[in-house]
C-alpha positions in Angstrom: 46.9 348.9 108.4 49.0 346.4 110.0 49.1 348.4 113.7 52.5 348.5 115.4 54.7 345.9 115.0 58.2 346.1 117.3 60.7 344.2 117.0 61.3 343.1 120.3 57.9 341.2 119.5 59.7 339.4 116.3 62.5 337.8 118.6 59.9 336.8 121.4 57.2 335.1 119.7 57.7 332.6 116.8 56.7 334.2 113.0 54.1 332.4 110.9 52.4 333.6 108.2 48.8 332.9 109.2 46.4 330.3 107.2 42.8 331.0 105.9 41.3 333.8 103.6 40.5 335.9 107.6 44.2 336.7 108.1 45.7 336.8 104.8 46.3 340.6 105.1 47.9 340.1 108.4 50.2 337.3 107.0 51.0 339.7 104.4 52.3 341.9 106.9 53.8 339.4 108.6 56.0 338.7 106.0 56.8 342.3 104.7 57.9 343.2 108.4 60.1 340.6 108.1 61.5 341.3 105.0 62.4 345.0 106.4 64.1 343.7 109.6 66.3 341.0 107.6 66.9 344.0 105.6 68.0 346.3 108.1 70.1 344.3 110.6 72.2 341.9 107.5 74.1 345.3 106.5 76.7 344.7 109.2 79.8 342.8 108.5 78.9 340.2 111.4 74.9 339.4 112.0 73.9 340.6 115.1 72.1 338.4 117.3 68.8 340.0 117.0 68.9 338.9 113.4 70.3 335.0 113.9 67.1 335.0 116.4 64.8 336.3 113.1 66.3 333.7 111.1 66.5 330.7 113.5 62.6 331.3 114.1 62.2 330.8 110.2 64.0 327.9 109.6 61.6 326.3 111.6 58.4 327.4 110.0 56.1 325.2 108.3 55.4 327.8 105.7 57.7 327.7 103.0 57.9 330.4 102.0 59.1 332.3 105.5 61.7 329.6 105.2 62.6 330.0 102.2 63.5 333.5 103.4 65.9 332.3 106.6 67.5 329.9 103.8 68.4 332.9 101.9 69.6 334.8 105.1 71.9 331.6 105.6 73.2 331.5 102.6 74.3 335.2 101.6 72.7 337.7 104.3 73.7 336.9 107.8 77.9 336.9 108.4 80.0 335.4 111.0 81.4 332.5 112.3 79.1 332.2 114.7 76.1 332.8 112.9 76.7 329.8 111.1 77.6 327.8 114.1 73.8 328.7 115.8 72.2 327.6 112.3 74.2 324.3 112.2 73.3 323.7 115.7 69.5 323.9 114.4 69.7 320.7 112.1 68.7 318.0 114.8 65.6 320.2 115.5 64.1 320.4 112.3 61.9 318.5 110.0 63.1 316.3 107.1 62.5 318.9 104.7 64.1 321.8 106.9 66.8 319.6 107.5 67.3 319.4 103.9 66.9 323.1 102.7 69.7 324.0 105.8 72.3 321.6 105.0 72.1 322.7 100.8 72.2 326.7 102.5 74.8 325.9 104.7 77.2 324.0 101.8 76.8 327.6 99.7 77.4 329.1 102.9 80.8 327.1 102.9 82.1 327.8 106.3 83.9 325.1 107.4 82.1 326.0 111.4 78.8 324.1 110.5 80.6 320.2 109.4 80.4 318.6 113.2 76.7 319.3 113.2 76.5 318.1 109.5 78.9 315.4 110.0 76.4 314.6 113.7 73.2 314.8 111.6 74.6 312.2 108.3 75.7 309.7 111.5 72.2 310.2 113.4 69.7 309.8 110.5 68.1 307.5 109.2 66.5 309.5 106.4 68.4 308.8 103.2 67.6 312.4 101.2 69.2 314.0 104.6 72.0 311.6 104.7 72.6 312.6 100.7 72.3 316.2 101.4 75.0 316.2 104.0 77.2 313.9 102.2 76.9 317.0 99.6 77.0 319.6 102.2 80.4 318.3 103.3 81.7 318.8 99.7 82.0 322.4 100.5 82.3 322.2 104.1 84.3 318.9 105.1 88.1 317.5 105.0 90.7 315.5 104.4 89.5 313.3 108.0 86.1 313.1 106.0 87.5 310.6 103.4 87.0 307.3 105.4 83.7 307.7 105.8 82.6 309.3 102.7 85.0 306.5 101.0 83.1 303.6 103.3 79.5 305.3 101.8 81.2 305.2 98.3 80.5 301.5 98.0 76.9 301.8 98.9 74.2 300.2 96.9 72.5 303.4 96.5 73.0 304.7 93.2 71.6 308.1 94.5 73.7 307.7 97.9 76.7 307.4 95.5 76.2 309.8 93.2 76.0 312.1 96.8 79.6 310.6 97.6 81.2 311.5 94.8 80.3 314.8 94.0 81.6 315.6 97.8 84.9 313.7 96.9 85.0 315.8 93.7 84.7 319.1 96.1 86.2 318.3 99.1 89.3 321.1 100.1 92.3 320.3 101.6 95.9 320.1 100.0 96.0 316.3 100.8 92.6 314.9 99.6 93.7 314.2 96.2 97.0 312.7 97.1 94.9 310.2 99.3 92.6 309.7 96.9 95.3 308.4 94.4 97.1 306.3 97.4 93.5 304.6 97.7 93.7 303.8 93.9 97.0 302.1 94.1 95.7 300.3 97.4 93.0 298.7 95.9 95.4 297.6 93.2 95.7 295.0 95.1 92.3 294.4 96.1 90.1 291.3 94.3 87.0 292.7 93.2 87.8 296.8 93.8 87.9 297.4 90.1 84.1 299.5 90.1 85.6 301.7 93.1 88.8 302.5 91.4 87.0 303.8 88.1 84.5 306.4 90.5 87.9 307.6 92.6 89.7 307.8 88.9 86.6 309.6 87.7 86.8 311.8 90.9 90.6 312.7 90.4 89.7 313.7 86.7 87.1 316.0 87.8 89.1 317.7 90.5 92.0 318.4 87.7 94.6 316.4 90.2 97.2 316.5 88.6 99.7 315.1 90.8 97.8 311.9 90.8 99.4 311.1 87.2 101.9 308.3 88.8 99.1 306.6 90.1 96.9 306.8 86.5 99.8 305.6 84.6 99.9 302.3 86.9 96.2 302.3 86.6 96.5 302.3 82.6 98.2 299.1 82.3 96.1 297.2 84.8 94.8 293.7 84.4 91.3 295.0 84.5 89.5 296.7 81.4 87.5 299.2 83.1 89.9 300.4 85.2 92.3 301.2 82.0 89.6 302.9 80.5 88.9 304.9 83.2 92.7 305.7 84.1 93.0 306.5 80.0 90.6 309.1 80.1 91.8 310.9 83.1 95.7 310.8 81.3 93.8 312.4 78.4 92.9 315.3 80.5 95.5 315.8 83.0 98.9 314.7 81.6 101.4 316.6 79.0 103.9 315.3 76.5 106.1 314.4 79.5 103.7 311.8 80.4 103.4 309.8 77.2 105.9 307.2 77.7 104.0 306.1 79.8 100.7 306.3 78.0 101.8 304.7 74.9 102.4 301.6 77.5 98.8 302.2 78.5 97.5 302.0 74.4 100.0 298.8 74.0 98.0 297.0 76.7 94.8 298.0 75.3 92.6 295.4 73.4 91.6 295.9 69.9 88.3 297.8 69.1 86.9 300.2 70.8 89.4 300.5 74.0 92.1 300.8 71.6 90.6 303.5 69.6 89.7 305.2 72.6 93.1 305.1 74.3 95.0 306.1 71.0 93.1 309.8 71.2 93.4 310.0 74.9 96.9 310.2 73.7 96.7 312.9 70.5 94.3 315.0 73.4 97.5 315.1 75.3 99.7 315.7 71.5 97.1 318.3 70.7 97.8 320.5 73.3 101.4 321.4 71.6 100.3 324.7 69.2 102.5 323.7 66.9 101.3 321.6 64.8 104.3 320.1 63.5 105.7 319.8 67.0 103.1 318.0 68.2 104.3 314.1 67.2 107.5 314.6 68.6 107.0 313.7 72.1 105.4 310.7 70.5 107.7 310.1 68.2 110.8 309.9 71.1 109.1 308.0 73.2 108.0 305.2 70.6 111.9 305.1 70.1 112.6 303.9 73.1 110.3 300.9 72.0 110.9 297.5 69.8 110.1 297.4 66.3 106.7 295.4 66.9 105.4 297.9 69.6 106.4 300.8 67.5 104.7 299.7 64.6 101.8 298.8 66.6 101.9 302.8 67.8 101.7 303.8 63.8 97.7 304.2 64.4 98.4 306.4 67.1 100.7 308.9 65.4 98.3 309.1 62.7 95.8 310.8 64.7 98.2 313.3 65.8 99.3 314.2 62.1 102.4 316.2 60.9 105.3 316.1 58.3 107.5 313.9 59.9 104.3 311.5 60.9 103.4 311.4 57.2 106.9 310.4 55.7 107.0 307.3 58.1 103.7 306.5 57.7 103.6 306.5 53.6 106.7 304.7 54.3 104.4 302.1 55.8 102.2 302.4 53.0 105.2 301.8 50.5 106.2 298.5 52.5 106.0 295.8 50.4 105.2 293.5 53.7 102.0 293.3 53.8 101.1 293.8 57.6 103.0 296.8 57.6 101.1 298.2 54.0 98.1 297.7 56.6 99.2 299.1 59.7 100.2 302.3 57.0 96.5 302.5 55.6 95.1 301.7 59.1 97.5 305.0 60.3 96.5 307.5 57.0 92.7 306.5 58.2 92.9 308.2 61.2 94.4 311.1 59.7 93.3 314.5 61.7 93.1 316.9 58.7 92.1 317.3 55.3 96.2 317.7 54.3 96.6 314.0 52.9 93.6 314.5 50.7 95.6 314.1 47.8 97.3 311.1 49.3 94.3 309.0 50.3 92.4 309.9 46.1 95.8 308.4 45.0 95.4 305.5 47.2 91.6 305.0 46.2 92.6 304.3 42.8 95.4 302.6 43.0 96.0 300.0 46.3 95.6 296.4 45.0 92.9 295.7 48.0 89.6 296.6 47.4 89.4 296.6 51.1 91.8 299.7 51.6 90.6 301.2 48.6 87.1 301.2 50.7 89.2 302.6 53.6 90.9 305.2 51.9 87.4 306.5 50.3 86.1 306.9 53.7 89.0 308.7 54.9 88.6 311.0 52.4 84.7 311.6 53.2 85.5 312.1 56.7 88.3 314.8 56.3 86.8 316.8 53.3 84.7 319.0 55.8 86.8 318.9 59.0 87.1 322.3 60.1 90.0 324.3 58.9 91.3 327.6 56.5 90.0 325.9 53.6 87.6 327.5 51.2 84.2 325.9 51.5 84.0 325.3 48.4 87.5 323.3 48.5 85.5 321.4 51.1 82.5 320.7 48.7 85.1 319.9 45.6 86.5 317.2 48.0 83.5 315.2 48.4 82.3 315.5 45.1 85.5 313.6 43.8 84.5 311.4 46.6 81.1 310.9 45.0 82.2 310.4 41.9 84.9 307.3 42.9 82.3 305.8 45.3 81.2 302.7 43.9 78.7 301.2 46.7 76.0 303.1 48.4 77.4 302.8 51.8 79.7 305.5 50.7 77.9 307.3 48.7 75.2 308.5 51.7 78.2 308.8 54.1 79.0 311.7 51.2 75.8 313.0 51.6 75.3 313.1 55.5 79.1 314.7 55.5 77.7 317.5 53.2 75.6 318.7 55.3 78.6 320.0 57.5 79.5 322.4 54.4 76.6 325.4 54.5 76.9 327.1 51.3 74.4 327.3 48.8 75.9 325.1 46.2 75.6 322.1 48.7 72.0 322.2 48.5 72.2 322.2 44.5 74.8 319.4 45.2 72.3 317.2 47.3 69.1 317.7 45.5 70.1 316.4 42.8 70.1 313.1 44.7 66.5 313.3 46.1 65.4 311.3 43.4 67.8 308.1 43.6 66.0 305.8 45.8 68.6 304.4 47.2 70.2 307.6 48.1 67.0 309.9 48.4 66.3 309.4 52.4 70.0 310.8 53.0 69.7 313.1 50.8 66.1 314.2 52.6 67.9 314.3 55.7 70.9 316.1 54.7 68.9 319.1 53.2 66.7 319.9 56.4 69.7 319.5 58.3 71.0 322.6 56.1 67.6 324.4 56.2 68.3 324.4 60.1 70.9 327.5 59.5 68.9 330.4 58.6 72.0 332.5 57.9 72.2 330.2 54.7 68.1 329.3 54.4 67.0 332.7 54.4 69.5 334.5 51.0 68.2 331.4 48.8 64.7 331.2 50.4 62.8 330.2 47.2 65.5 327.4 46.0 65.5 326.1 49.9 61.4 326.3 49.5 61.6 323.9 46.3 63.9 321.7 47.9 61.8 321.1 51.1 58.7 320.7 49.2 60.8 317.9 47.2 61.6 316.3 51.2 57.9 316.8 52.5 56.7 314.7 49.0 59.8 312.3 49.1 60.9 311.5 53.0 59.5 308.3 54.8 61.0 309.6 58.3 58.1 312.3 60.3 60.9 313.9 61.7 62.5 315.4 58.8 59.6 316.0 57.1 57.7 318.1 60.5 61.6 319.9 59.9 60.8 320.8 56.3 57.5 321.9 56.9 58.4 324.1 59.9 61.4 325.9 57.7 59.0 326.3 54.9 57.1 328.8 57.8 60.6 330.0 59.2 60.0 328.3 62.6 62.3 326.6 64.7 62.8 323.3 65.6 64.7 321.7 68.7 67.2 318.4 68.5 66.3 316.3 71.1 68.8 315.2 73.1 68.3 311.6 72.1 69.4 312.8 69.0 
């Protein structure tokens, strides 16, 4: 139907796929001819030249779809250094939108042949999608003598443009990049006003796993800007090892209470954590806290809380025991942060018997948090736990937090557990929210589908909040329902 169609003619006359209702038959042809060729010459190891000619002709097409099938050819079919070197050398040529689909098949392609004419093409336009796209291009196909420039765009007012920069930076090859990439941190050290480019280059060394940047983050964790601790914090949480944690403990001293401190205290029990041995894990801690004075140490007591152990314990209810009072505090601020439900017993003792009503609060919510942590315990142990809880919580503040932790624990005796609370008004919207949260397992919902039925009928009559009660309703018909992410 389509009449002879050589080859020869393919590489001599451009390939379009032609418009209008008239020639759609011979586009269709067109493009299955095409299809066969591409076919038929990509099988060799290098692309011959009859096939770079097919493929040059449709990256320049208007019609997307023909160059959506040279894109492809670039990206996985046609081999060779030189291949690439002909299809970089067709950037300046293109359109906007050509340009664009080249440079993203070229940085899959990743051969390093094609970065002058991307590196040419980011200088030359003045389009900022291409600029972007060969900023990202160079990711896979740039260098270590890319960093000036991609470090000069790094400071651009684009948040687009940046977010370009630094997923390069966070691709870029070469043994040295990350070793320049921390010398630039500890350069603009000293730098008024550099603190927002030394949290994206911190950022960037995190995400490329570099670990020989760690001299560099320590410095960074003790520096006179807040942001820039944070940052360097977070990156020691994920690249360092108990080796590094003198050091980091210097980083949580120079924190500022709240939220930075909080945060820097588990950057340094992600670093204990990584010890299997769960009573080995405070030791590195512990020795390097020794090398400390009394006040920093004790000031450290919140920190070794969150990494747990025996040995942690003994010093820390030797806090607790203190009959200074800032110490007693600094103990029931450490047993607070406890990682596991093993000082259970510890913090119920404490609940009813700490002269402050303050840590007695404390010590309650302790106990709500680590009652279902996940562990060997029975589930039912788990459930037992909070309903002790329940039973000392005096104020309603804890009493919901019981509830909204139940929900964690999915056996059928939870449900019987919470419903019972649907009809305290000051208790029955958490109690609402806590059952539909365990109607969302079906593994539990659908053994005990009659008493889940009752109790979502009691949400749907009692719930002020549409969510949960479109969530009861859809379990009642066993359909599903999605989180949003704002959730």
């Amino acid at each position: 139907m389509c009449g002879e169609v050589t080859e020869q003619a393919v590489l001599r006359y451009p390939l379009t796929i032609p418009k209008g209702p008239r020639v759609m038959i011979r586009g269709i042809c067109s493009l299955v001819f095409v299809l066969s060729v591409v076919s038929t010459l990509g099988s060799a190891q290098e692309a011959s030249s009859d096939l770079v000619l097919v493929i040059v002709n449709l990256l320049g097409e208007e019609d997307k779809d023909l160059r959506s099938l040279g894109l492809e050819q670039v990206r996985t079919g046609a081999r060779g250094s030189m291949a690439t070197k002909i299809f970089s050398e067709q950037l300046p040529k293109l359109s906007h939108e050509a340009q664009i689909g080249l440079l993203n098949a070229l940085a899959i392609r990743a051969d390093s042949v094609a970065r002058p004419e991307v590196v040419k093409l980011l200088t030359s336009s003045q389009e900022e999608k291409v600029q972007n796209s060969a900023i990202r291009a160079l990711g896979s196909l740039g260098n270590v003598t890319d960093l000036p420039q991609l470090l000069k765009l790094l400071a651009t007012p684009s948040e687009e443009q940046q977010s370009a920069v630094r997923a390069s930076l966070e691709r870029l090859s070469g043994d040295t990049v990350s070793s320049s990439l921390a010398d630039v941190v500890s350069t603009l050290a000293l730098t008024e006003g550099s603190s927002n480019i030394r949290v994206i280059l911190i950022r960037i060394l995190a995400e490329r796993r570099s670990v020989d940047a760690i001299p560099q983050l320590l410095a960074a964790a003790v520096d006179d800007e807040t942001s820039v601790r944070i940052a360097a914090m977070t990156a020691l949480g994920q690249l360092a090892n108990s080796h590094h944690l003198a050091g980091m403990v210097q980083g949580v001293l120079r924190t500022k209470s709240g939220p930075e401190r909080t945060a820097a205290e588990k950057n340094v029990m992600f670093v204990c954590v990584r010890i299997a041995d769960v009573e080995l894990r405070a030791q590195p801690l512990l020795a390097a806290m020794g090398e400390l004075s009394e006040t920093d140490r004790l000031a450290l007591y919140s920190t070794l809380g969150r990494v747990g152990g025996g040995v942690s314990l003994k010093i820390i209810e030797g806090a607790i025991d203190d009959p200074n009072p800032k110490v007693h505090q600094i103990g029931i601020r450490a047993i607070s942060n406890w990682p596991n439900a093993t000082v259970a017993s510890k913090l119920m003792e404490l609940v009813k018997t700490d002269v402050h009503p303050a840590h007695r609060i404390a010590m309650l919510r302790a106990l709500i948090r680590v009652a279902p942590l996940p562990d060997q315990r029975p589930l039912a142990e788990k459930l037992g736990l909070l309903q002790k809880a329940m039973e000392m919580a005096t104020r309603d503040q804890e009493q919901r937090l019981v509830l909204r932790r139940a929900s964690a624990i999915r056996i059928i005796e939870t449900l019987r557990f919470i419903v019972a609370y649907v009809d305290d008004p000051k208790l029955a919207q958490q109690a609402c929210a806590s059952l539909v949260e365990l109607a969302h397992h079906r593994g539990l919902r659908e053994p005990h589908k009659e008493e889940f039925h009752r109790a979502l009928d009691r949400v749907i009559q009692t719930s002020d909040n549409a969510t949960v009660i479109d969530r009861a309703q859809r379990y009642k018909k066993d359909q599903t329902w999605v989180r949003a992410k704002t959730e």
